[in-house]
C-alpha positions in Angstrom: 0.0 0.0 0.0 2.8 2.5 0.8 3.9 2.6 -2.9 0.4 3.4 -4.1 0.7 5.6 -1.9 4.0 7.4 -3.1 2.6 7.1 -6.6 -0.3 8.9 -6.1 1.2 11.8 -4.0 3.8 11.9 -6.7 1.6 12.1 -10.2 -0.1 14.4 -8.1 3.2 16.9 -7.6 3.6 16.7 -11.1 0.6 18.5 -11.8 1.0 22.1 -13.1 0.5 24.2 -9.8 2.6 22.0 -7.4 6.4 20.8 -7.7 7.9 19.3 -11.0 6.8 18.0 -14.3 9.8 15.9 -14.3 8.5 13.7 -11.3 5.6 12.4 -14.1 8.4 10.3 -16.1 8.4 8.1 -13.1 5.6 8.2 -10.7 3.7 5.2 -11.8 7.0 3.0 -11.3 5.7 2.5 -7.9 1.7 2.1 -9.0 3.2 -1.2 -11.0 5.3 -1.9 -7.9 2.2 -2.3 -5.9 -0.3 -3.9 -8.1 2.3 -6.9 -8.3 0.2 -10.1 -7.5 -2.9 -8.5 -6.3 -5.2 -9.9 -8.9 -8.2 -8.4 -10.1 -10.2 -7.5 -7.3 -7.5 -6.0 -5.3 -6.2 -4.6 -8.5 -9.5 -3.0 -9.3 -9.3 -1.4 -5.2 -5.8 -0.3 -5.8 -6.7 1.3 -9.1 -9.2 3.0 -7.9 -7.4 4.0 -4.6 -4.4 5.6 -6.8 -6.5 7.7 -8.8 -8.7 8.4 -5.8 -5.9 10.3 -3.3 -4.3 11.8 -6.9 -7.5 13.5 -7.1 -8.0 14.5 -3.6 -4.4 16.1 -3.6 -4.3 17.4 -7.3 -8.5 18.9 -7.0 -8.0 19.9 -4.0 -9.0 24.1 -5.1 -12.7 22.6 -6.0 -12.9 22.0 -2.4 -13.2 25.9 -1.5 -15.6 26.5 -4.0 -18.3 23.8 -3.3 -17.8 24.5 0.8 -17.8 28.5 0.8 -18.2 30.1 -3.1 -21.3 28.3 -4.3 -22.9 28.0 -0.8 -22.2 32.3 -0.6 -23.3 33.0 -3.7 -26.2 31.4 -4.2 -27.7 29.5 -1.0 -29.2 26.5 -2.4 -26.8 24.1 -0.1 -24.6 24.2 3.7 -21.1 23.1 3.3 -20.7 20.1 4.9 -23.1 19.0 2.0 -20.3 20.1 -0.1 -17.5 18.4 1.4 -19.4 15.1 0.9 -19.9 16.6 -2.9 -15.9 16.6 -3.4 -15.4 13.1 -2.2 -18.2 11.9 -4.3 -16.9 14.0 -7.1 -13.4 12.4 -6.4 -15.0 9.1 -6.2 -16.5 9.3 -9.9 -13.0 10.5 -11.7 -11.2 7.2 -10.0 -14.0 4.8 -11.0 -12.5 4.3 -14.7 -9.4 3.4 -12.9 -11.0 0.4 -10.8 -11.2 -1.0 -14.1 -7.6 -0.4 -15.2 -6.3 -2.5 -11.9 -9.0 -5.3 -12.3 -7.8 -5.6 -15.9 -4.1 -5.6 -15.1 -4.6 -7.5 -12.0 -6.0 -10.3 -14.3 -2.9 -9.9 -17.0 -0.2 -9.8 -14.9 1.3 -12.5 -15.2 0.3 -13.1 -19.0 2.1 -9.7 -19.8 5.2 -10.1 -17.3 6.5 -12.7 -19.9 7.3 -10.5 -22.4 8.5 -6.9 -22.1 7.2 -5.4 -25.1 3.9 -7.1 -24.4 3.8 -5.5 -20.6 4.8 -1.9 -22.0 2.2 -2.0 -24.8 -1.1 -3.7 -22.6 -0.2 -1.2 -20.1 0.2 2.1 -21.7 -2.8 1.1 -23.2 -4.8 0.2 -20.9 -4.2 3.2 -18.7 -4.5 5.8 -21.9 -7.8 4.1 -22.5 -9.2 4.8 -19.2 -7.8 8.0 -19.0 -9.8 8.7 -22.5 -13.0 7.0 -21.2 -13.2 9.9 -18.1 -13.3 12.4 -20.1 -16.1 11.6 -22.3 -19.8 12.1 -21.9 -21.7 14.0 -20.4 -19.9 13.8 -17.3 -16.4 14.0 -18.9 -13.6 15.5 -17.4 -10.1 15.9 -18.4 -8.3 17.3 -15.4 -5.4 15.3 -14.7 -4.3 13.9 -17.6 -0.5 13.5 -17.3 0.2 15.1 -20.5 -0.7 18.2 -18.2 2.6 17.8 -16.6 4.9 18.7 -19.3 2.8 21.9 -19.9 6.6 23.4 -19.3 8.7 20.8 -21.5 8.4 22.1 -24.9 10.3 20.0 -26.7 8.3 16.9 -26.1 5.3 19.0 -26.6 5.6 19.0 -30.1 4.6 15.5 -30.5 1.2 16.8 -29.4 0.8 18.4 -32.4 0.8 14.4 -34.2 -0.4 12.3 -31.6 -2.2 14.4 -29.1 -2.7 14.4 -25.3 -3.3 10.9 -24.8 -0.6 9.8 -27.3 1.8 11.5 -24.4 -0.1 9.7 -22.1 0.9 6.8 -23.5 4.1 7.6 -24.1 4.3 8.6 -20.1 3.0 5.6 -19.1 5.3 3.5 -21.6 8.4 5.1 -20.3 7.1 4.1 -16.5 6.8 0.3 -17.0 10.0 0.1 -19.1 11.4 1.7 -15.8 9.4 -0.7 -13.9 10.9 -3.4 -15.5 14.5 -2.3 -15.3 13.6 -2.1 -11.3 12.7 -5.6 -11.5 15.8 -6.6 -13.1 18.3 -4.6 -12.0 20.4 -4.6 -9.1 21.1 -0.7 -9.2 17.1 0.7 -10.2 18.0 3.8 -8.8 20.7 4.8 -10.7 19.5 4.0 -13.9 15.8 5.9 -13.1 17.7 9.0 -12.8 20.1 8.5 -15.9 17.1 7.5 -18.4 14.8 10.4 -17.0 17.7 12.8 -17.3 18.1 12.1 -20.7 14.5 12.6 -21.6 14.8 15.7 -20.3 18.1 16.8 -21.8 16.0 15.4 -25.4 13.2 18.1 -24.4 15.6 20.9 -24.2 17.6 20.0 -27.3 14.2 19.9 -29.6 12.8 23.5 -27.4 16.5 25.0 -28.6 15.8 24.0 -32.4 12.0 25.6 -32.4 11.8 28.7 -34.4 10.2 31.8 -33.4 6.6 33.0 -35.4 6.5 36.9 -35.9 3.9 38.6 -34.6 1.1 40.7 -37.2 0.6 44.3 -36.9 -3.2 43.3 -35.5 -3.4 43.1 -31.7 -5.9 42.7 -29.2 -7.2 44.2 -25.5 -7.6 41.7 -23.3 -9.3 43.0 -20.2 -8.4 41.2 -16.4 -11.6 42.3 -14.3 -10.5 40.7 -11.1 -14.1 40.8 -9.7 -14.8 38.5 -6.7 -18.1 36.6 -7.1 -20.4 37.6 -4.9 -19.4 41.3 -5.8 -20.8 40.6 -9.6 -24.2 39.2 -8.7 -24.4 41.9 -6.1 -23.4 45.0 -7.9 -25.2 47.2 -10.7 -24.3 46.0 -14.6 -23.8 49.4 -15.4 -21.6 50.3 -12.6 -19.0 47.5 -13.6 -19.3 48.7 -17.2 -17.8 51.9 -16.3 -15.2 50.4 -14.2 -14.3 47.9 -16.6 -13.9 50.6 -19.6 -12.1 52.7 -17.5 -9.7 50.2 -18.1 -9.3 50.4 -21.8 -8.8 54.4 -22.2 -6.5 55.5 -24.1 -6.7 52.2 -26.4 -8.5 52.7 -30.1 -9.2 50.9 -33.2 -8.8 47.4 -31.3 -10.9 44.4 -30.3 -11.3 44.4 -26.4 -11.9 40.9 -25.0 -13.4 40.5 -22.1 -13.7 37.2 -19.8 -16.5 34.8 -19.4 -19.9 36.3 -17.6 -18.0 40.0 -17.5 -22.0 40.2 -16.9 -24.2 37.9 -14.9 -27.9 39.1 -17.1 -27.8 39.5 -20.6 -27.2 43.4 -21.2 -28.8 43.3 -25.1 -31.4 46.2 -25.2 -30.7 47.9 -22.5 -28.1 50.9 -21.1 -25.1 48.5 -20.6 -25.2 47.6 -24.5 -25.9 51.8 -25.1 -22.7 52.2 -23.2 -20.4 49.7 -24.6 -21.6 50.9 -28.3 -21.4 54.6 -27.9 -17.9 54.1 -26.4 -17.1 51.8 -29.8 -18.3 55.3 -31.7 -15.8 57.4 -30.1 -12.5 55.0 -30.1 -13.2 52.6 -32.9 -13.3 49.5 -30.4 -14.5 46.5 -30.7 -15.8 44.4 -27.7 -16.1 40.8 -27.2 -17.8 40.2 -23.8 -19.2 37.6 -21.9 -22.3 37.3 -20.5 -25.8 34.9 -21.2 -27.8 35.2 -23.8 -31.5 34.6 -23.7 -32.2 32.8 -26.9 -35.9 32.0 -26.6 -35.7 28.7 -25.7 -33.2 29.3 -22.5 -29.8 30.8 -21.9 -26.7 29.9 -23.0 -23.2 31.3 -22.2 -22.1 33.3 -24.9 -19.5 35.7 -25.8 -21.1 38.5 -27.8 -18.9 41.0 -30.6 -20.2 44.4 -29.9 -19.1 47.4 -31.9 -20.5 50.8 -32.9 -23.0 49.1 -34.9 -24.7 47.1 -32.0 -24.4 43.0 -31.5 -22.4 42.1 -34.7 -22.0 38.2 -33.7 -21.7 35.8 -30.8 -20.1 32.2 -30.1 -22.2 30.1 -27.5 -20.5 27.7 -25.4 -21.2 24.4 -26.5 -19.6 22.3 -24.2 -21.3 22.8 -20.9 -20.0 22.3 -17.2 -21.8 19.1 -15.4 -24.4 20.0 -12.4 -23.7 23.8 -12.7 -24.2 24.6 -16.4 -26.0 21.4 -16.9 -27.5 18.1 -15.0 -26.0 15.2 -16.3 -27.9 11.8 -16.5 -30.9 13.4 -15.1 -32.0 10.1 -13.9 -29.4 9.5 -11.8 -28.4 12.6 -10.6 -31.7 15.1 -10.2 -31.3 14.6 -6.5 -27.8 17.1 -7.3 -29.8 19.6 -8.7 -28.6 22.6 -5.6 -25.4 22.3 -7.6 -26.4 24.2 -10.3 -25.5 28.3 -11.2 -28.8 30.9 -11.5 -29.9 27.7 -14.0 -28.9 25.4 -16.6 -27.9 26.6 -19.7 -28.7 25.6 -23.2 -25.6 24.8 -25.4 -24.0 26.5 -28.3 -24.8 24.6 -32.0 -21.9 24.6 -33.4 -18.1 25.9 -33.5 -18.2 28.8 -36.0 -14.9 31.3 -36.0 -15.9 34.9 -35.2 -14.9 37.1 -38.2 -14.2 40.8 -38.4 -12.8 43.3 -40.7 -8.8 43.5 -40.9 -8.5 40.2 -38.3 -7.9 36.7 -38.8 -10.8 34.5 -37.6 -10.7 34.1 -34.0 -11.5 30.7 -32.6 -13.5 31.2 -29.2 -13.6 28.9 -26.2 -15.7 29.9 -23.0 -14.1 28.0 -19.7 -14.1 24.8 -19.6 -14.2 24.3 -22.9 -10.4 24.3 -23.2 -10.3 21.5 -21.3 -10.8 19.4 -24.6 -9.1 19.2 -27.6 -12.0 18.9 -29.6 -13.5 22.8 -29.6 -10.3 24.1 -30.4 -9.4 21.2 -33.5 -13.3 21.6 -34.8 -12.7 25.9 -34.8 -8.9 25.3 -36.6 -11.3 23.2 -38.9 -13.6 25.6 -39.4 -10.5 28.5 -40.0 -9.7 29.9 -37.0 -6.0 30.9 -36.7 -6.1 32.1 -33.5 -7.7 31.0 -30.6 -9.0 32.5 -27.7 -10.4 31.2 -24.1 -12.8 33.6 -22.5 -12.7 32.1 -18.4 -14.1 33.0 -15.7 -11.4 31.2 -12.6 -12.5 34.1 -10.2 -14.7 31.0 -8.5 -10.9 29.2 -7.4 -8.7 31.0 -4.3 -6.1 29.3 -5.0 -3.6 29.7 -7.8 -2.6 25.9 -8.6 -6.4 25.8 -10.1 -5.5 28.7 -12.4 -2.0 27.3 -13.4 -3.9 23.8 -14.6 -6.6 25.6 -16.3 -4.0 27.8 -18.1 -1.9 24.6 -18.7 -4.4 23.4 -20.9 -4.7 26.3 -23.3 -0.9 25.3 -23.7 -1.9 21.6 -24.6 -4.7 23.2 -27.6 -1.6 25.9 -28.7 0.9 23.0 -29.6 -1.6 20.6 -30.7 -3.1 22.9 -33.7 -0.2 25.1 -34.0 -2.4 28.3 -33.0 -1.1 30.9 -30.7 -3.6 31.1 -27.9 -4.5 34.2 -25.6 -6.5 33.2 -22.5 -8.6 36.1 -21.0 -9.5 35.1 -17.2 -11.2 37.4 -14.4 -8.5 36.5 -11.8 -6.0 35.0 -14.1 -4.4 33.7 -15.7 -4.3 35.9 -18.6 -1.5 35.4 -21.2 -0.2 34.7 -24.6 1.2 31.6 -26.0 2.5 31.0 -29.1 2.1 28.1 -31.6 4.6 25.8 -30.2 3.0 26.2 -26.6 6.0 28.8 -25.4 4.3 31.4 -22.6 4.8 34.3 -24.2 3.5 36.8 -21.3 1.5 36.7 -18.6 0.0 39.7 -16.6 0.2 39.5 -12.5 -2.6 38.1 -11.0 -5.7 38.8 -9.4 -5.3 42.2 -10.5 -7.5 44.9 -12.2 -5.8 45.6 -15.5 -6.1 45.7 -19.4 -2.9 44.0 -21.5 -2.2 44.6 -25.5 -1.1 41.1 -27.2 -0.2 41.3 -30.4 -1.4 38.5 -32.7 0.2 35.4 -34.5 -2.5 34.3 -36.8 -1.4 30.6 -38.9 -3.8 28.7 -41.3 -1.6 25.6 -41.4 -3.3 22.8 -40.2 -1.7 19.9 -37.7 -1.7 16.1 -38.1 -3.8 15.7 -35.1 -5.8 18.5 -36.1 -6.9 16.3 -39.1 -6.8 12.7 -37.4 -7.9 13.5 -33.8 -7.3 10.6 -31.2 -6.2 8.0 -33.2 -4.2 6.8 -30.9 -7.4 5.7 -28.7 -7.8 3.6 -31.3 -4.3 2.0 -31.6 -4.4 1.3 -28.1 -7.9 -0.3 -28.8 -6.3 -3.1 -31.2 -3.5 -3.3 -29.0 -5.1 -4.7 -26.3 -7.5 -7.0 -28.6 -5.0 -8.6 -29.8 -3.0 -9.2 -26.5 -5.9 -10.6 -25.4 -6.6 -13.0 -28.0 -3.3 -13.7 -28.4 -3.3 -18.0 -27.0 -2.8 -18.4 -23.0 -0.2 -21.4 -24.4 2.2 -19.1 -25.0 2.8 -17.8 -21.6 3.3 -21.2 -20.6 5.9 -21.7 -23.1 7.1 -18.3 -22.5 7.4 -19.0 -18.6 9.5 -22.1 -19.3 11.4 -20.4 -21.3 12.1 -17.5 -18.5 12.7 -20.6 -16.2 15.5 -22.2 -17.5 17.5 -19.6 -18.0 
């Protein structure tokens, strides 16, 4: 149990937010290490207990907001009813990996007699579990340990063939063929520090070679609000207007993006639209705010192009946030209804680019949506060449939920080649270029307004195109490991024996 243990905590301080990347390249040594001969019930308990204190440690920011922020803000719920929420929340992400253990628990010793055969069933099996919690409507990518090299840009270019999950795979790979020298080596330590070294010195080599896009001559405002939550739904539309253009004087003949619900009510029709477009009059500005839309049929979360001209377009948010945007499963989960924001949201149709005169098509993605690779590859499909997150992190108080929420945007930069400017309340709110380098980042939790000047690029990335393919490869992988005759690892063992 004490290895699980150790692999948990360390996955976990690999996470962006915590200690080191680096620590990713062998954290699961000691996972493998503990599942040895526990079969597949106790397999399917240890699988599920690793993932289960990973996300305790590594989640550990949602705790704050589901036992003070939601229960402040909008009163449906105590906080002890909360804390019970995380655990069961925690519960759910592990589940997939109950069935990585009992599956491994029940190949072990096939696997073991071959290494190629261990290295391949394992990476995927774990990628494919990893893949499975983050689909449906309950699906949820946080914690994918492709996340932890967020930093190493040299191996982050492979994203841009194989994906997040194909590092995954690759992460998990590189574990078990450590796992394996540990079994077989009488100096495991050594040689764990030599081989992760050189991965590392591999990363650094490739970052050096990476050239440099120039930037355009357009630019953008992107506007850091910095207001808590309860201060929003408690304070007059118009009166944060005026603070928030106060912000932008002195700026003209620029788009001014704004973050996710800037606005908590839809401010069509009324003074707050009146003030944004008269302002556009006088400076030539453009503004992309966020705030919901009423659209007959319910709201969605939108981010709306205003310019002197009134409402000139809008992206809706298609992808929406489980129990607060949206109740998953209603059948199973009505009873976690309290969870939700002022109400459930209707989701955008489609992925559609905003276009404007004299700038490239901007590719919008509202919170959570950067999460997943998909938005971002369906809006490079569509023609966006550079993407934008609208966010609203002003929900998280502390910093390590920011830095993984900003880590992704990284991830969607390298895997379409797309510079990507993030635009959050509290943070963060920077620029990153096409081959996931953090270009600038303002401070923090601060009230501010920051130019960025654009990269725009129409080329379009193998995984752009093919997606997660490698789902799929690690799909006929294990078919065909487990078809492959049990007489072989018979012979096989033999085999080891004698020698």
């Amino acid at each position: 149990m004490i290895f699980l243990v150790v692999s948990a905590v360390l996955t976990a301080l690999s996470m962006p937010g915590f200690l080191l990347g680096i620590l990713v390249w062998f954290s699961l040594v000691f996972l493998f290490k503990s599942l040895e001969n526990k079969g597949p019930f106790f397999g399917a308990l240890y699988g599920f207990l690793f993932y289960y204190i990973f996300c305790v440690i590594n989640l550990f920011w949602v705790l704050p907001v589901l036992t003070e922020n939601l229960p402040k803000v909008f009163g449906r719920f105590p906080s002890w009813l909360g804390f019970f929420v995380f655990l069961l929340m925690c519960a759910i992400e592990a589940l997939p990996f109950a069935g990585f253990g009992l599956i491994y628990g029940f190949m072990e010793r096939f696997i073991k007699t071959n290494p190629y055969k261990e290295i391949l069933f394992t990476a995927s099996l774990y990628t494919l579990f990893d893949y499975l919690r983050g689909i449906g409507q309950m699906g949820f990518t946080g914690g994918t340990l492709s996340d932890a090299l967020y930093k190493d840009v040299g191996i982050l270019q492979l994203a841009s063939i194989i994906g997040p999950y194909g590092l995954t795979f690759l992460i998990v790979a590189f574990n078990c063929w450590l796992y394996i020298n540990w079994r077989r080596s009488l100096k495991p330590l050594e040689k764990l520090i030599f081989y992760v070294l050189i991965v590392i010195a591999i990363s650094h080599v490739v970052a050096a070679f990476l050239p440099f896009p120039v930037t355009s001559e357009k630019a953008i405002v992107s506007v850091q609000t910095n207001v808590k939550q309860d201060e929003k739904y408690s304070t007059d539309a118009f009166t944060l207007a005026q603070r928030y253009l106060d912000l932008v004087l002195g700026f003209q003949d620029l788009l001014v993006v704004f973050p996710e619900e800037t606005f908590t009510n839809d401010i069509r029709g009324g003074a707050v639209e009146r003030l944004f477009v008269d302002t556009a009059r006088e400076t030539n500005l453009k503004f992309l705010i966020g705030f919901p839309t009423f659209e007959g049929d319910g709201y969605k979360n939108s981010a709306v192009l205003l310019s002197s001209a009134g409402v000139v377009d809008q992206y809706s948010k298609v992808i929406l946030f489980p129990f607060v945007e949206m109740l998953p499963y209603p059948r199973f989960f009505r009873v976690f209804g309290f969870l939700r924001g002022l109400e459930y949201l209707k989701p955008g149709q489609d992925f559609k680019p905003l276009v404007l005169p004299d700038y490239p098509p901007l590719g919008v993605q509202i919170c959570f949506e950067s999460y997943f690779s998909k938005p971002s590859r369906e809006l490079v499909k569509n023609g966006a060449e550079v993407l934008l997150v609208c966010t609203n992190d002003g929900w998280f108080a502390y910093n390590v939920a920011l830095k993984q929420h900003f880590a992704k945007a990284v991830m969607r930069a390298v895997e379409n080649r797309r510079q990507v400017i993030q635009v959050s309340n509290a943070g963060i709110t920077g620029m990153i270029d096409p081959y996931g380098r953090i270009l600038k980042i303002v401070p923090l939790r601060k009230e501010l307004a920051a130019k960025f000047e654009l990269i725009p690029n129409d080329t379009v990335t193998i995984y752009c195109r093919i997606g997660d393919v490698i789902i799929w490869l690690c799909v006929g992988i294990l078919i065909v490991v487990l078809l492959l005759p049990r007489r072989q690892y018979v012979k096989s063992e033999r085999r080891i024996f004698l020698r």
